[in-house]
C-alpha positions as CSV (number, residue, x, y, z in Angstrom):
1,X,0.0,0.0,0.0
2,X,1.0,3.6,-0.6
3,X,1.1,4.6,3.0
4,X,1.8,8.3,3.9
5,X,1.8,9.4,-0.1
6,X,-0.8,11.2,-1.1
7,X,-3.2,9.1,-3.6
8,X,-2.3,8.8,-7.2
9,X,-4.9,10.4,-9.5
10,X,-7.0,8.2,-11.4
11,X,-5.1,7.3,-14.8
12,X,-6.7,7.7,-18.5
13,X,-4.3,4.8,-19.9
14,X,-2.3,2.4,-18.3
15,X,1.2,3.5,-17.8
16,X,3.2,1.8,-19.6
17,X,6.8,2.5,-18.6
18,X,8.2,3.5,-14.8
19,X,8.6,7.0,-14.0
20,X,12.7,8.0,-13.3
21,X,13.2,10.9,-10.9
22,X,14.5,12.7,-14.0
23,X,11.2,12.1,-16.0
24,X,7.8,12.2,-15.8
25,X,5.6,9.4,-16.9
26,X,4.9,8.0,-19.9
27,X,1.4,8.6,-19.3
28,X,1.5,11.8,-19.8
29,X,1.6,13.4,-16.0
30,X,-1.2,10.8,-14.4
31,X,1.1,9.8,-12.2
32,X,3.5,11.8,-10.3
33,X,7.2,11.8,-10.3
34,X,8.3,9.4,-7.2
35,X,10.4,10.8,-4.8
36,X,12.3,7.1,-4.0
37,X,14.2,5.2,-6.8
38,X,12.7,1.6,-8.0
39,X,15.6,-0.2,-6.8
40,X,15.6,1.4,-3.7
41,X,11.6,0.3,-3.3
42,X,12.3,-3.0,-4.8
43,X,14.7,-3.2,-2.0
44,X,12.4,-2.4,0.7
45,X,9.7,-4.6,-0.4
46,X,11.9,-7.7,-0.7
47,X,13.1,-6.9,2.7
48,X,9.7,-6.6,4.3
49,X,7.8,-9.8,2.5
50,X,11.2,-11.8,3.8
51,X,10.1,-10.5,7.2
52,X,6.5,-11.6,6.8
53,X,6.8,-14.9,5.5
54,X,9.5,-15.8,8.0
55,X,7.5,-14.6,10.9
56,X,4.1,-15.7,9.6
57,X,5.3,-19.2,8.4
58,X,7.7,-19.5,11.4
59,X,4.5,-19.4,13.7
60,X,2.5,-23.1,12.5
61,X,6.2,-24.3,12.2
62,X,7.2,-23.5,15.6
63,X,3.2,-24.6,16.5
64,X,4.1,-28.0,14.8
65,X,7.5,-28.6,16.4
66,X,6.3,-28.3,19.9
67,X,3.1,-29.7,20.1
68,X,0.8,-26.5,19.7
69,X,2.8,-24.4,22.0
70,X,1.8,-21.5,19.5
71,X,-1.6,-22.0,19.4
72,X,-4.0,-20.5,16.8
73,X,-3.7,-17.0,18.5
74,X,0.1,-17.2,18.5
75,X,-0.3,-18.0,15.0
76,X,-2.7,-14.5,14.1
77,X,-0.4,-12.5,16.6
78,X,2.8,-13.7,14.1
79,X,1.7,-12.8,10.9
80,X,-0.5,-9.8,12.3
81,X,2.5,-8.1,14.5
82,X,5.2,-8.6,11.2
83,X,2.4,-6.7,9.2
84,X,2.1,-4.2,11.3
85,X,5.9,-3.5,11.5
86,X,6.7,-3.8,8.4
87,X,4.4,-1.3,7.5
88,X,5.3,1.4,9.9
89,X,9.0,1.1,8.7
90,X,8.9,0.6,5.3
91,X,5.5,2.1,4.3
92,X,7.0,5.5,3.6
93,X,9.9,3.4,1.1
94,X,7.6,1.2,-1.0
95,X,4.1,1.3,0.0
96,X,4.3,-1.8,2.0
97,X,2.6,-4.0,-0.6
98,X,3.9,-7.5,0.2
99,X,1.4,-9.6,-1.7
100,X,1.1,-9.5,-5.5
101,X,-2.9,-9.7,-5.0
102,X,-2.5,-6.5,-3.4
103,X,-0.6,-4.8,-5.8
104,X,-2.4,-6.2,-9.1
105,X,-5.8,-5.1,-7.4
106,X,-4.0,-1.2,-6.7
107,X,-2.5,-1.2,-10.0
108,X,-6.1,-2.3,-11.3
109,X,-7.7,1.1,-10.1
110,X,-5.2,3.3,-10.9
111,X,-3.2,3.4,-7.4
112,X,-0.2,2.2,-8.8
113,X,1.2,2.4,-11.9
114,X,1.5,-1.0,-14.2
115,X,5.3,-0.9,-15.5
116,X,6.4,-1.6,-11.8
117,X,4.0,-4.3,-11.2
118,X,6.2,-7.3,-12.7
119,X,9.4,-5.8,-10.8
120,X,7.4,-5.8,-7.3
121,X,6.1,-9.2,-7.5
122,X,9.1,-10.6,-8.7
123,X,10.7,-9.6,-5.6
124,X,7.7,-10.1,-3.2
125,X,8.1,-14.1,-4.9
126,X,11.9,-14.2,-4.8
127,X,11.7,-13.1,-1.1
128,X,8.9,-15.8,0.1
129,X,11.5,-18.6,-1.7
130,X,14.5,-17.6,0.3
131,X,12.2,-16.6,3.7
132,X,11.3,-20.4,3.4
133,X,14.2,-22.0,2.3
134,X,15.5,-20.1,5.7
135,X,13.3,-21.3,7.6
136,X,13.6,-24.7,6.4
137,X,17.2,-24.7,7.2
138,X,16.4,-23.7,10.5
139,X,13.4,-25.7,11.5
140,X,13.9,-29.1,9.3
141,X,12.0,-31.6,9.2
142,X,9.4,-29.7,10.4
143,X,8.5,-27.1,7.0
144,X,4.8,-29.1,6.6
145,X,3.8,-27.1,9.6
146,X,4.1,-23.6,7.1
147,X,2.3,-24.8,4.3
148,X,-1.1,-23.9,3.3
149,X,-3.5,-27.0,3.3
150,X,-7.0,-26.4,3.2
151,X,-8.7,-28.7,6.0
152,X,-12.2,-28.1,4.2
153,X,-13.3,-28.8,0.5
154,X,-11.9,-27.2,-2.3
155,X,-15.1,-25.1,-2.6
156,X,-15.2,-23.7,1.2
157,X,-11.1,-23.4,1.2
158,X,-11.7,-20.8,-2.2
159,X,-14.7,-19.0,-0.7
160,X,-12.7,-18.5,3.1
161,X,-9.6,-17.3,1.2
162,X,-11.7,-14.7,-1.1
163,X,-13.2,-13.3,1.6
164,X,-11.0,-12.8,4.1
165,X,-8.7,-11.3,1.7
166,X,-12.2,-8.9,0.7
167,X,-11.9,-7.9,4.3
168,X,-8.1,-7.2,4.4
169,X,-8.2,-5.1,0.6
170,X,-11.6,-3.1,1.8
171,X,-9.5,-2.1,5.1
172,X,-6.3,-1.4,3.1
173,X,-7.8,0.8,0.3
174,X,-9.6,2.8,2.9
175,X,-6.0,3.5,4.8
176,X,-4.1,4.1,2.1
177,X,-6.2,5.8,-0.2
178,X,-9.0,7.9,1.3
179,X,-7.5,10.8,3.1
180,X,-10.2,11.0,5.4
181,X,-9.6,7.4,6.6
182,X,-7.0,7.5,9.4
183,X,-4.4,6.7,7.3
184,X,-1.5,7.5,10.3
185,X,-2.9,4.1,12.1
186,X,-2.2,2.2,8.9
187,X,-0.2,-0.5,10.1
188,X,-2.7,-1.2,13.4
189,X,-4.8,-1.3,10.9
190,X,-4.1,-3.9,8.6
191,X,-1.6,-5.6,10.8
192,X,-5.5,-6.1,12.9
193,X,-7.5,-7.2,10.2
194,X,-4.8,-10.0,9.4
195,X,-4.8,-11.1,12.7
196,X,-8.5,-11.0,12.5
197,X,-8.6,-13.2,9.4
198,X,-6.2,-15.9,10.2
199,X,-8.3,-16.0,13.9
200,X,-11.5,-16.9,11.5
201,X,-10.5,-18.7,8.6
202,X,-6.5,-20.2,10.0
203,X,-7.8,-23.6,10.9
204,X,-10.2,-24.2,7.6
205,X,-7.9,-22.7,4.9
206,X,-4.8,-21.9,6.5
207,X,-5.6,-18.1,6.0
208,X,-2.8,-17.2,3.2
209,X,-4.7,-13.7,2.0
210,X,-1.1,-13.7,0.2
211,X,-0.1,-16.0,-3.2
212,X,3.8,-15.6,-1.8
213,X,3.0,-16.5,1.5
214,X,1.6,-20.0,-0.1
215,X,4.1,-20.2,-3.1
216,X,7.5,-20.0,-0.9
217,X,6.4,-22.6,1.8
218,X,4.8,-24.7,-1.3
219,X,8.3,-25.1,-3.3
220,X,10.5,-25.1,0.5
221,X,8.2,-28.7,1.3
222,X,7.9,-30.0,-2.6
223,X,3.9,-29.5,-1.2
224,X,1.6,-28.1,-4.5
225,X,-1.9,-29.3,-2.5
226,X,-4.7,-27.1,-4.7
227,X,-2.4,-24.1,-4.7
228,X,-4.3,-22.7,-7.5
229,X,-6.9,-21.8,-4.7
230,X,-4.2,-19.4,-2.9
231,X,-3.2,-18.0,-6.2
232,X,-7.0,-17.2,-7.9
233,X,-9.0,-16.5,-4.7
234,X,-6.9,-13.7,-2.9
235,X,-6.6,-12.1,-6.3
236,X,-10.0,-12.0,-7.0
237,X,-10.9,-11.1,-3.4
238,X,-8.7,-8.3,-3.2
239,X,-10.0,-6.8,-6.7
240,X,-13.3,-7.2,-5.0
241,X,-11.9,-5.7,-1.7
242,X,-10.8,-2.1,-2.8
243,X,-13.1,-2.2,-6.1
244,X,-15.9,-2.2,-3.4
245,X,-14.5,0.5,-1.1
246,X,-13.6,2.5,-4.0
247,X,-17.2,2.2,-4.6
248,X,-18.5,3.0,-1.6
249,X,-16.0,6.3,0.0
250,X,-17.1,9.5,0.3
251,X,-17.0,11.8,-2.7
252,X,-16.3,15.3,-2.6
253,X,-14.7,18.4,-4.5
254,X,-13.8,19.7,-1.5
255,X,-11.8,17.0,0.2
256,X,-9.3,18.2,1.9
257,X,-6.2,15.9,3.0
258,X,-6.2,14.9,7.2
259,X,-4.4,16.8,9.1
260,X,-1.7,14.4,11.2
261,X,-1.7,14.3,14.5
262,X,1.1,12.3,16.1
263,X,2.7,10.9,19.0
264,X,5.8,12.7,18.8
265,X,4.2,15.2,20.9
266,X,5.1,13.2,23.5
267,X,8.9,13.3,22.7
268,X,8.5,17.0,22.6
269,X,6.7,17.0,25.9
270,X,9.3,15.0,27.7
271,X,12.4,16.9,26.1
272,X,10.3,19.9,27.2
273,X,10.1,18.6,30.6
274,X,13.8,17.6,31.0
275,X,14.4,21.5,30.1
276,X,12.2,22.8,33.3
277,X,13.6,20.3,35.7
278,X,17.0,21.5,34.8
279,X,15.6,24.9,35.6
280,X,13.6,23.8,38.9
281,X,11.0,26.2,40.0
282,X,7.1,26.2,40.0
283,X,6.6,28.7,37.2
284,X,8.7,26.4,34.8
285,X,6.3,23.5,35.7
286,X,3.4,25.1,35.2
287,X,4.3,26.2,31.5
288,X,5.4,22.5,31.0
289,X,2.5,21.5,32.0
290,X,0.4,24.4,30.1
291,X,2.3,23.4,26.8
292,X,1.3,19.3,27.2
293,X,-2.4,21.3,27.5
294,X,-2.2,23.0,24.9
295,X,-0.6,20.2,22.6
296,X,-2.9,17.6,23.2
297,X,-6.1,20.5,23.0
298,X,-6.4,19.7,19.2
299,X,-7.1,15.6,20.0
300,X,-10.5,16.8,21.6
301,X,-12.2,17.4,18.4
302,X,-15.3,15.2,18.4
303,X,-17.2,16.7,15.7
304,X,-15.2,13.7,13.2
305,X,-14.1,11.1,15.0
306,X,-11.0,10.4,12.3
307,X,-9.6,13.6,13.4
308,X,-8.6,12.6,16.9
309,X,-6.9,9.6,16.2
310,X,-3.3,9.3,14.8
311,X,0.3,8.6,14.9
């Protein structure tokens, strides 16, 4: 996801060729100039889908090895928690896609541009592959435990993964494309819903929402059980996902783009706190403690509730 960009403007042709910070794209101007080289985004994705498919496989591995010590919540918190940090560090870097359904389905409605979709699933794959040859290294015999399997027909396990991967696309478009969504809290966000998903569907389908996160484990074991399913269904469900909340945001000539609030009023309150112990008296507390008032005045804005939360 594009998280903390501002949205790309809807595109009149696909583009066709990647924009270079010397040149604009190849579709004329539809979409802007990035700021961050390819390489250095294809760098940052591979690094962050190595992190999730190590720490979201690891989890049923680790589960397998010692006799359920994970458990299924274990298992959610795993995947959920590497989401979530991933996103909040490289977000800014490459959008955080890490998962080719995701991308294809942003790419689809005009969020990101077509000419880098092959080079960002390329590495999203090639990172899965060595994330689970890794793990396999480390935790052989025991790879099975990572794999997908459905436990459920064929028909139920395609159905579970479409829809939970509806729910995680409908939650990601709205962060990362409606600027009245609270976009700050991205990674809570989605790193939840994951967590969420893999709590309702883990058991039944194994809860990929991700073709990589099925495809690595799959070739690490020699394990190809109906992997079509984890290819076709998250794909579908995820053009589904953010077609529908594309569908259904608010529209509005006068949109204007949230205004940030974040934590690192905190930092400033406790440097500014340091500064009036150093100085020790009663008057320097009390305009320490008058500036944390009047910092935090803004978070009591009730009349939208998106406004008061954010990081």
């Amino acid at each position: 996801m594009e998280h903390g960009d501002e949205p790309m403007p809807r595109c009149k042709c696909l583009p066709f060729a990647a924009p270079s910070l010397a040149a604009a794209h190849t579709c004329f101007t539809d979409f802007p100039a990035p700021d961050v080289s390819l390489s250095r985004k294809l760098g940052a994705e591979f690094v962050g889908t190595f992190i999730l498919i190590f720490a979201a496989t690891a989890g049923p591995i680790v589960n397998q090895k010692y006799s359920n010590s994970e458990t299924l919540i274990g298992n959610a918190a795993c995947a959920g928690l590497a989401v979530m940090i991933i996103i909040l560090s490289t977000g800014h870097i490459s959008g955080a896609h890490l998962n080719p359904s995701l991308t294809i389905a942003f790419a689809a409605l005009r969020h990101f541009p077509w000419a880098q979709v092959p080079a960002y699933i390329l590495a999203q794959v090639s990172a899965s592959i060595c994330a689970s040859f890794a793990l396999k290294g480390v935790f052989h015999p025991f790879m099975s435990g990572g794999v997908t399997v459905p436990t459920v027909s064929t028909g139920q396990a395609f159905a579970l993964e479409f829809l939970i991967t509806f729910n995680l696309l409908f939650v990601v478009t709205a962060v990362a494309t409606d600027t009245r969504a609270v976009g700050e809290l991205a990674g809570i966000a989605v790193g939840a819903t994951v967590m969420l998903n893999i709590l309702i569907a883990g058991p039944s389908s194994g809860a990929s929402m991700n073709p990589v996160r099925t495809l690595g484990p799959a070739v690490a074991a020699g394990n190809y059980t109906v992997i079509w399913i984890y290819f076709l269904a998250p794909t579908l469900g995820a053009l589904a996902g953010a077609g529908v909340y594309t569908l259904v945001k608010l529209q509005g000539e006068g949109e204007q783009p949230r205004e940030v609030r974040s934590f690192r009023r905190y930092s400033d309150c406790l440097k500014g706190y340091t500064l009036m112990s150093a100085n020790g008296s009663v008057l320097a507390y009390m305009v320490w403690l008058g500036w944390i008032i009047l910092s935090f005045i803004p978070l009591l804005e009730f009349d939208n509730p998106a406004t008061i939360v954010g990081i």
